[in-house]
N, C-alpha and C positions, 0 to 999 in steps of 0.2 A: 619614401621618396617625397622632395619636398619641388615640387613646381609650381611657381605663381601662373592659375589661371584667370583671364578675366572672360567672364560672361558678356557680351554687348548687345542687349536688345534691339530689336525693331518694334517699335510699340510697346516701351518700355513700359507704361505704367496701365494694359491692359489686366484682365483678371490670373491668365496663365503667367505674366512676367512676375505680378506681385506676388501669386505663390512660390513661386522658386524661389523668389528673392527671400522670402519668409519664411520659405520649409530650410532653404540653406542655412538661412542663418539661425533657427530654431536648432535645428541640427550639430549647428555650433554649438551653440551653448545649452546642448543637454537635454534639450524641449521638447523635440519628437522623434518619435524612429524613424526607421529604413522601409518601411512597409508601403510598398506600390513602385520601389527604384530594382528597377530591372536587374543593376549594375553589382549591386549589393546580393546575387541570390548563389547561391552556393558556385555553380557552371565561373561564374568571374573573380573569384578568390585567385588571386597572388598573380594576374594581371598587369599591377602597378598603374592601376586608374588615377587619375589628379583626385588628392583628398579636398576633401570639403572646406577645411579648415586653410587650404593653399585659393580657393576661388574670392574673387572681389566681381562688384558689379558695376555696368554703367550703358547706355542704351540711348537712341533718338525715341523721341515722341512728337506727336502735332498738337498734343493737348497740353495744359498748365499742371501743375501738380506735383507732388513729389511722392517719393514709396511711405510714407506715413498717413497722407493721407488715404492713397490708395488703399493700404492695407484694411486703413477703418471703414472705409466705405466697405469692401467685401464683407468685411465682418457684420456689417449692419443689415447688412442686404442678404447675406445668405452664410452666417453662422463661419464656423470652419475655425477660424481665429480668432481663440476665446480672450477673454480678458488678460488672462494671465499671460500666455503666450505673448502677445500683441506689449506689456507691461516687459517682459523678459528680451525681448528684440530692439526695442523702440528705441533705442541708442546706436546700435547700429545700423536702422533702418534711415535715419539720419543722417549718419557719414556716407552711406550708400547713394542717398538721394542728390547729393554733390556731383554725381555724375551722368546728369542726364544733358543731352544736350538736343536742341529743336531739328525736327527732323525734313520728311519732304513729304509732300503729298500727291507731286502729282499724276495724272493721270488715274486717280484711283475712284472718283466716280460720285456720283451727290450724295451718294448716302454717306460716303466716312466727309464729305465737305460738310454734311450738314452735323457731324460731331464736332468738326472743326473749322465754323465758315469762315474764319481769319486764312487768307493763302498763307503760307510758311513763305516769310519771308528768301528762302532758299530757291524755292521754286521758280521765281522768276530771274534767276544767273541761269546760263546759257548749262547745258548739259558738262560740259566739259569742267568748269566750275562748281556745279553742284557733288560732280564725283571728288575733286578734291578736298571741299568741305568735308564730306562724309571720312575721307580715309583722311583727313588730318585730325577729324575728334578719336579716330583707332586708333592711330600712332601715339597721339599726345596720351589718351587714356593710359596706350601701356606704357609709355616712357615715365609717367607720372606715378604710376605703381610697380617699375621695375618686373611687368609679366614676362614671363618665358613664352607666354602667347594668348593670342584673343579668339575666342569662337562666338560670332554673329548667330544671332537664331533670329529669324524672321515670323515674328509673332503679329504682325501686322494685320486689320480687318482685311476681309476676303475684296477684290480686285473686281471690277466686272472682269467678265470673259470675254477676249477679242482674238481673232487671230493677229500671232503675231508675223511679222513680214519674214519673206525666206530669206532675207539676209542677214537676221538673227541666226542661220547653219552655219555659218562659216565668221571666225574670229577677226575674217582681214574685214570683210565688207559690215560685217557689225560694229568695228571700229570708225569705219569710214561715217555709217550715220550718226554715230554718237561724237564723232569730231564735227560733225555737217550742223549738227544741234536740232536733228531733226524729233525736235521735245513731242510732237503728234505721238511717235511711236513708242515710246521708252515708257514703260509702267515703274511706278514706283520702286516695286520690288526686285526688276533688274538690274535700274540703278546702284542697291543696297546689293545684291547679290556681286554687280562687276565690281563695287567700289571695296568688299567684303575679299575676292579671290584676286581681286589682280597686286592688293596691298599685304598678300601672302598670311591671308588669314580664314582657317576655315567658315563654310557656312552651312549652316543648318535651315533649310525650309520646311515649316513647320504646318505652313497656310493652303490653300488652295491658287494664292498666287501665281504668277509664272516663277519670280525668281531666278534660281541658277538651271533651271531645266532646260531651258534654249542650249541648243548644240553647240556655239558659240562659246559659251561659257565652261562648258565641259573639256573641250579644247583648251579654254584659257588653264582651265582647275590641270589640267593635264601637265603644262610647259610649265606654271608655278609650282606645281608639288603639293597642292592641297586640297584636303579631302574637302568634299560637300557630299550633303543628302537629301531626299525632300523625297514625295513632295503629298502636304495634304495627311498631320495629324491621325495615326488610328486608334480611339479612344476608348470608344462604348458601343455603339451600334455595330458601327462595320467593323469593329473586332469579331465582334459575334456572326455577324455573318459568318465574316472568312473560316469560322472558329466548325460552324454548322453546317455551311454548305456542302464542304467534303465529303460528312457524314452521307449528304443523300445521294453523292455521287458513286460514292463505293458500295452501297448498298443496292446501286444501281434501283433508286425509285426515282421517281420524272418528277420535278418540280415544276408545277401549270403556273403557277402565279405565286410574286414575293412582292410583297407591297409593304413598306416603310413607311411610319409616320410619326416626326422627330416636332417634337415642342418644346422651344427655348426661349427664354428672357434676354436677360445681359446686349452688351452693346452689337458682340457678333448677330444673336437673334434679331436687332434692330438691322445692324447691315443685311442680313440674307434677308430680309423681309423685303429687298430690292428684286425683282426680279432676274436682270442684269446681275447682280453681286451674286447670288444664288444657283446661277447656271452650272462653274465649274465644279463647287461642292455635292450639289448630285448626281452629276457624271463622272465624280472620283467615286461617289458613293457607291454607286448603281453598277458603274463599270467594273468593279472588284467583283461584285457578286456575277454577273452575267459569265466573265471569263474562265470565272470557276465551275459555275454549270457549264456551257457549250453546248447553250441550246439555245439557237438563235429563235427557238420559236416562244419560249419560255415569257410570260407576259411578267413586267415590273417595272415597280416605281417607286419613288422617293417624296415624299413631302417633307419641307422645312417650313413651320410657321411660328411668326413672333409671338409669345404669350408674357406679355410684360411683367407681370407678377411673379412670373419663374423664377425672376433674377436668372442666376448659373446653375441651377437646377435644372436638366434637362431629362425629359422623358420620352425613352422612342418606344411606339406600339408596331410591332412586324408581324403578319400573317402571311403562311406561309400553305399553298396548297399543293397538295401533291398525288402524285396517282400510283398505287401499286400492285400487287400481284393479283390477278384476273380482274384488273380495271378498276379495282377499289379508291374511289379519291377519299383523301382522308388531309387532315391541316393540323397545322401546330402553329403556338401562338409565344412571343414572346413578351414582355415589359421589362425596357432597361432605365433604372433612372441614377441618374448620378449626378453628382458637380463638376461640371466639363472642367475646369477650370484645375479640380483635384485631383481627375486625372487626368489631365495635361501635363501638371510639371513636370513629376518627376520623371517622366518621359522624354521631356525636356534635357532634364539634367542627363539622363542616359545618354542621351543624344551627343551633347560637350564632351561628357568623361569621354566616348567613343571617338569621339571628332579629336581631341588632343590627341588622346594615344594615337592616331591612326595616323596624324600627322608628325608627332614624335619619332613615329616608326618610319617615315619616308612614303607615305604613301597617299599618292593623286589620283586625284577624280572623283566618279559617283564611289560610295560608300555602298552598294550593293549587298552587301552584308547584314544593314541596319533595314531591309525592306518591312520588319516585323513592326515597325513602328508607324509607316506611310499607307494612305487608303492607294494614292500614285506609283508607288516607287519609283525612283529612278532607273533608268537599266534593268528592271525584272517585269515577266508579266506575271511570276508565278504569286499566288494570293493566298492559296493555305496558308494560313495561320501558325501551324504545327511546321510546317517544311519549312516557312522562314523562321522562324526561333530555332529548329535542328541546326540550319546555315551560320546564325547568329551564338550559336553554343561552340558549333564547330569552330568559328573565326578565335572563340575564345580559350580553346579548350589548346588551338594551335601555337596562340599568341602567350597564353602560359606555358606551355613546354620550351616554347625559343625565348621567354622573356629577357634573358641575358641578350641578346642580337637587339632589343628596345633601345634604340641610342640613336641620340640626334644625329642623323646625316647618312643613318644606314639604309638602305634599301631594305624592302618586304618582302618576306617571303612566301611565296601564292602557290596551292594546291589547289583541285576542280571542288568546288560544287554545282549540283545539278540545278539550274535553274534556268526556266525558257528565259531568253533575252530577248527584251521588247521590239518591237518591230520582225520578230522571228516567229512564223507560226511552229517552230518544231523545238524540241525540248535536245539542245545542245548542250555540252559542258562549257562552263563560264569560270572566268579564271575571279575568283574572290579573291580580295588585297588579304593575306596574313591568317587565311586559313588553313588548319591541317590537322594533318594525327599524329599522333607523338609516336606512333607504329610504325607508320608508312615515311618513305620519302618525298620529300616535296615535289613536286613537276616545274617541270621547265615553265618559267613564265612566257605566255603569251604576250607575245607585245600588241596584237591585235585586236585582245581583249583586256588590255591594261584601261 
């Protein structure tokens, strides 16, 4: 199957962008394996994912640069991309870098203004204005590459955390302030997320941002026909949690206290080292692990601190204490360390393949399917680890039995998975887009949980 996909960053030329941009095209030409792509594991064979070799790229940013530089900088600073690699790319990380274009900033807070204290020229047109900028560099991208479609990933430093106003619930009166130009309210990433779903192109929220998670938006993702996901990266730590915590629920022992303590470099580590910036990423953090216990008495925390030497080497230390049979407390301890950056992408690119197909197949909204990858999900509150990758095997195990029904314009065909839906304290059956068993018959789609 041959479909021209384009990739369109948000913070194009961050750490997570240039490795995708680098392992893709590594990829291409022969340079690295598959090893850490989700997408690539036995469960997604004969699927009809977008190949590698069909994806081009192109992205906003607030900063100057292009992917060649970028690349060397990571390399310099923390390894990964060796000479030869970086030598085997560097020609087409060059025609790639052709497509970045200046992005927006605002609303996002002093720490990413002080990466970038030039305003983006963009930022000061009126709301209504900046959105057609944004979806006029999507359109011209694809038209200029001839894509069958574009997937947005929102790679952007973390947002302070604000509430946003209740008239981001509802599609009409969220229109209404952003025709008002009511610029106080609108964070960066919404911007990018409504200019992303209303120009009928999926998006991927990757960050701790708000993005496409406002209700507003889900709605909009609804009447367009395209898929989003989000929200909040599950990489290294709070994989393990989710991966761990299970364990000590079913074995029914009491977890007293889970304390996280995460040390990073890189520029994200400069941003969370804002207080403000820092907020929502521990409360995706923290809130995964707590839902999964259900013990509201259970003491836990999270630390994020900047260790500038780290660069993208990140290391989380977690102790965890616990109490078991005839009152015995006893702890276990873990050390995670890895290059956030190395595993991000290909997580990333999972995310696209996912996001095309899903939208190939006719199918809007939250991506519910994809929770295995979000510390937030969308739409689910369930956080095992294990039950969303069953979810996510299931969607795929259905979507190869009907692969033939894969055809632009057709409707998706949805069977139950079990998974609690957010804002629901009870574990209901949830209709997932284009899951099933090649056994069983499909169910009637809910339109209520479309």
């Amino acid at each position: 199957m041959e479909r021209r996909t384009g990739i369109w960053f948000v913070g194009a030329l961050g750490g997570v962008s240039t490795l995708v941009v680098a392992g893709i095209e590594a990829l291409k030409a022969g340079l690295a394996g598959r090893t850490g792509l989700v997408t690539e594991a036995p469960d997604f064979e004969g699927m009809e994912l977008v190949g590698f070799d069909d994806i081009v790229f192109g992205g906003h940013e607030i900063r100057g640069g292009d992917w060649v530089g970028s690349a060397l900088e990571f390399a310099r600073e923390n390894g990964v991309l060796t000479p030869e690699l970086l030598a085997g790319i560097h020609e087409r990380l060059i025609e790639a870098g052709g497509h970045i274009r200046p992005g927006i900033s605002l609303n996002c807070g002093e720490a990413v203004r002080r990466l970038a204290p030039l305003a983006a020229e963009r930022d000061r047109r009126s709301l209504p204005e900046i959105v057609a900028a944004l979806q006029a560099d999507l359109r011209a991208f694809r038209e200029k590459h001839r894509l069958d479609d574009v997937v947005v990933v929102n790679l952007m430093s973390a947002e302070p955390d604000v509430a946003l106003p209740r008239e981001f619930s509802y599609l009409e009166s969220f229109l209404g302030l952003l025709h008002g130009d009511r610029r106080d309210l609108f964070p960066a990433s919404v911007l990018y997320a409504f200019a992303a779903i209303d120009a009928g192109f999926p998006f991927v929220n990757f960050t701790s941002c708000a993005g496409s998670s406002v209700p507003a938006l889900e709605e909009l993702a609804r009447r367009r026909g395209v898929p989003h996901a989000g929200r909040d990266g599950k990489t290294g730590e709070t994989m393990v949690k989710t991966a761990l915590a299970p364990m000590f629920v079913a074995r029914n022992l009491r977890v007293l206290a889970w304390e996280g303590h995460n040390i990073l470099g890189n520029r994200d580590g400069q941003v969370l080292d804002s207080p403000a910036h820092r907020q929502a990423k521990v409360r995706d953090k923290d809130g995964a692990l707590r839902e999964l216990l259900g013990d509201e008495k259970v003491h836990s925390g999270v630390r994020i601190d900047y260790v500038p030497s780290l660069g993208d080497w990140k290391t989380a230390w977690d102790f965890i204490h616990f109490e078991g049979f005839l009152g015995a407390k006893m702890s276990m301890q873990f050390i995670w360390q890895g290059c956030d950056s190395v595993l991000a992408a290909p997580l990333v690119i999972d995310l696209v393949r996912l996001a095309e197909f899903a939208h190939r197949a006719g199918e809007g909204g939250m991506m519910r399917h994809a929770a295995c990858f979000f510390k937030a999900p969308y739409g689910v509150r369930e956080h095992d680890f294990h039950a969303q990758m069953d979810v996510l095997r299931e969607y795929a195990a259905g979507r190869r039995c009907r692969r033939s029904d894969v055809r632009v314009g057709l409707a998706a065909q949805f069977t139950c998975s079990q998974f609690p839906v957010s804002g629901s304290g009870e574990r209901r059956t949830l209709q997932a887009p284009g899951t099933g068993n090649c056994a069983s018959t499909p169910t009637r789609t809910n339109e209520s949980e479309r």
